[in-house]
C-alpha positions in Angstrom: -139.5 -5.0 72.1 -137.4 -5.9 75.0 -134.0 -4.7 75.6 -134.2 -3.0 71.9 -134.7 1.1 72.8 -135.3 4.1 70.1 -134.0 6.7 69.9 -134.7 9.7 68.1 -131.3 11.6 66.5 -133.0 14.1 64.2 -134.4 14.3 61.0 -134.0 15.3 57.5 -135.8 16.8 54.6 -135.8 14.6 51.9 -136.4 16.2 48.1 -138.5 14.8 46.0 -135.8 13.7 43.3 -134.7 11.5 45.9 -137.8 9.1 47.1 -140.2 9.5 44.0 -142.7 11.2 46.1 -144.6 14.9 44.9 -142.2 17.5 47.5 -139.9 17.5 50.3 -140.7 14.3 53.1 -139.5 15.3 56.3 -137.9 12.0 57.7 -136.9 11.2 61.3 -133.2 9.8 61.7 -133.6 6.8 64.3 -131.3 4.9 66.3 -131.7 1.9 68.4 -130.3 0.9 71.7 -129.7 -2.9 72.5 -129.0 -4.6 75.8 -129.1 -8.3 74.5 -127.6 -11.3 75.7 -124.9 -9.4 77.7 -124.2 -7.3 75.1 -124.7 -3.3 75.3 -124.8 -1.7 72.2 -125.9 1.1 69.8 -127.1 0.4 66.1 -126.6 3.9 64.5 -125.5 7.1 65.8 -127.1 10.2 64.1 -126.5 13.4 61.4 -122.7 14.5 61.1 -121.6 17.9 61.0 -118.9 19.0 58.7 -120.6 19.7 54.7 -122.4 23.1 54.7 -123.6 21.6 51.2 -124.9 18.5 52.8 -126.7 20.6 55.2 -128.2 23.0 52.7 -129.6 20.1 50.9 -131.7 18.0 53.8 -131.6 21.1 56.3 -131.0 18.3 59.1 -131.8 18.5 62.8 -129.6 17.0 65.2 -130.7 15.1 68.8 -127.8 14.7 71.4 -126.8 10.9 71.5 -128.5 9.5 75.0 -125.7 6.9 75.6 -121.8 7.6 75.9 -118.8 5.5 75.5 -119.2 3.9 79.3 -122.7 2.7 78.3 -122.2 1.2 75.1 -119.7 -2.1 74.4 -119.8 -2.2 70.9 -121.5 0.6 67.6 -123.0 -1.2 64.7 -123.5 1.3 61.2 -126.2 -0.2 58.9 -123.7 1.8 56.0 -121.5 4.9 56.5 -123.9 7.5 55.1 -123.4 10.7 57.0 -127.0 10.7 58.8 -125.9 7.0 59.7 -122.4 8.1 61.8 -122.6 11.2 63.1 -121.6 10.1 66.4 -119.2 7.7 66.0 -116.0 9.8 67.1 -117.5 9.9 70.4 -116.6 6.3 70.7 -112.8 6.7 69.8 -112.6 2.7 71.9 -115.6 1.4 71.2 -115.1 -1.3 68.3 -117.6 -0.4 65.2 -118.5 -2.9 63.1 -118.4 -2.8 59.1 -118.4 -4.5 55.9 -115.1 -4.0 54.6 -117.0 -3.6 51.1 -118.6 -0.2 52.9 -115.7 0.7 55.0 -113.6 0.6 51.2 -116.2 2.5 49.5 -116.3 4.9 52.1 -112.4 5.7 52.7 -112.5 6.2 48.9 -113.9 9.4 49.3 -117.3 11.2 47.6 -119.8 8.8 49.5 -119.9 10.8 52.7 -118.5 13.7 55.2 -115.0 12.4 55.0 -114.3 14.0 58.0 -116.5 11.8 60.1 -114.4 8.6 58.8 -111.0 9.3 60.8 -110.4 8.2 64.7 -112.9 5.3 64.9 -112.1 1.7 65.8 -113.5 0.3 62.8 -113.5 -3.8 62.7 -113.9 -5.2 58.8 -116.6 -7.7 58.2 -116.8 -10.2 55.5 -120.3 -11.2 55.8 -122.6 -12.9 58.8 -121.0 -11.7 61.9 -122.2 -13.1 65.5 -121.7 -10.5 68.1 -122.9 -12.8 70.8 -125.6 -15.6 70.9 -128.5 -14.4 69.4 -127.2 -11.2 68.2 -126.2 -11.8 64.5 -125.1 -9.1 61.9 -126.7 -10.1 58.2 -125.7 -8.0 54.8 -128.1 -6.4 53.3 -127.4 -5.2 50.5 -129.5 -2.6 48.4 -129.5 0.8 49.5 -125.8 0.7 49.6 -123.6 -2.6 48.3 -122.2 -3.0 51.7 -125.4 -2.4 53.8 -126.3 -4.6 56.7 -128.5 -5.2 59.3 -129.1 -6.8 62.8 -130.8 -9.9 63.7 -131.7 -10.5 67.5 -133.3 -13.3 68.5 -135.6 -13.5 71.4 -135.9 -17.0 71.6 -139.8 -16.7 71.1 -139.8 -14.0 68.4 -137.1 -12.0 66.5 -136.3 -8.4 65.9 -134.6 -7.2 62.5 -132.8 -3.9 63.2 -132.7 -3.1 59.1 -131.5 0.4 58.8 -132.1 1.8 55.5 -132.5 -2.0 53.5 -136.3 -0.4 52.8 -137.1 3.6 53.4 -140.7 3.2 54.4 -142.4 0.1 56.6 -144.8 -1.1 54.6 -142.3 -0.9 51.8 -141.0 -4.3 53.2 -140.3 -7.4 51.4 -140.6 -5.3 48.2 -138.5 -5.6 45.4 -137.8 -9.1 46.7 -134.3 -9.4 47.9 -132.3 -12.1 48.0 -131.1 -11.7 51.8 -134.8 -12.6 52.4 -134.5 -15.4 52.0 -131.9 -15.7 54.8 -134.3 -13.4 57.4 -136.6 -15.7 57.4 -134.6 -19.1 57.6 -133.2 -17.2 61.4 -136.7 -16.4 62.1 -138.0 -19.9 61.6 -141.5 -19.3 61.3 -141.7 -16.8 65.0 -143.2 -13.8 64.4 -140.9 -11.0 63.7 -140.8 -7.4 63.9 -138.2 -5.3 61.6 -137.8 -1.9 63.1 -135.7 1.4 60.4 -133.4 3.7 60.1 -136.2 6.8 58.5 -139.7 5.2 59.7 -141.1 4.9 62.9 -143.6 2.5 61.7 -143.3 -1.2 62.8 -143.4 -3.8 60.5 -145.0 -7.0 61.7 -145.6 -10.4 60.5 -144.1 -13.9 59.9 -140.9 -13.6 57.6 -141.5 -15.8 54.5 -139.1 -19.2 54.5 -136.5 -19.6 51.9 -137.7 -20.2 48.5 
């Protein structure tokens, strides 16, 4: 992948209720580490503490972050679940990045562990966001309304950071999305690989053009 590291923050135990499937999936919680284009930076940072509710329902595990606040020059959340920021306090500097559609839905309270909100730098997007050449936030809207993910562009080939946009790989691409369409005009026809939040498996291919 090239400058694009996971890392593994834990997991969760999904019920059944809540991904269609016949008992309790064991998930892994995944972050990524990016050095791209100058730019050091951390896509996700893990399960927060705080809900003994929330833990009694997905019985997480938690994984030390492998980076600090001297490693990392900017945080990217794909959405402000609690298995999403769990770490973000530790970078009380560090700007993290947000669509202000989350960031409001979010500070409104009964979305996540409001105690993980307070004492982060957040900075409010409205949309596309370049970070630095070749590193482009895209909304993504689906899992939450202000989901998004991260496009990096390799010149030769792209990698899609998505987060939670699909739970499972080879769930890709389906129900069609309208932010598809805009994947696959950045990716231009190069071979791309689109890496998750809850599934180690790669998906690989050729992102469809616009219709």
């Amino acid at each position: 992948m090239g400058g694009v590291v996971r890392v593994e923050l834990g997991e969760l135990r999904r019920p059944p209720q809540e991904w269609g499937g016949p008992g309790v999936r064991v998930e892994p919680v995944l972050g990524y580490v990016v050095r791209h284009s100058g730019v050091r930076l951390l896509f996700d940072t893990g399960v927060g503490t705080g809900s003994p509710e929330t833990d009694a329902h997905y019985r997480p595990v938690r994984h030390a972050l492998p980076v600090g606040p001297a490693d990392v020059d900017v945080v990217v959340n794909c959405h402000l679940h609690f298995d999403h920021i769990g770490g973000n306090q530790r970078f009380p500097r560090t700007p993290v990045l947000v669509q202000r559609t989350e960031l409001a839905v979010a500070r409104a309270g009964g979305y996540t562990i409001d105690s993980l909100l307070p004492g982060v730098r957040y900075e409010e997007l409205d949309g596309e966001h370049e970070i630095a050449p070749g590193v482009l936030i895209v909304p993504t809207p689906g899992h939450t309304e202000g989901h998004q993910s991260l496009v990096l562009d390799h010149g030769d080939r792209v990698t899609v950071l998505a987060g939670q946009a699909y739970d499972f790989a080879d769930e890709f691409g389906r129900p069609y999305r309208p932010w598809l369409d805009r994947l696959g005009e950045l990716a231009g026809g190069r071979p791309a690989r689109v890496l998750f939040a809850h599934d180690r498996e790669v998906w690989e291919g050729t992102l469809p053009p616009p219709r």
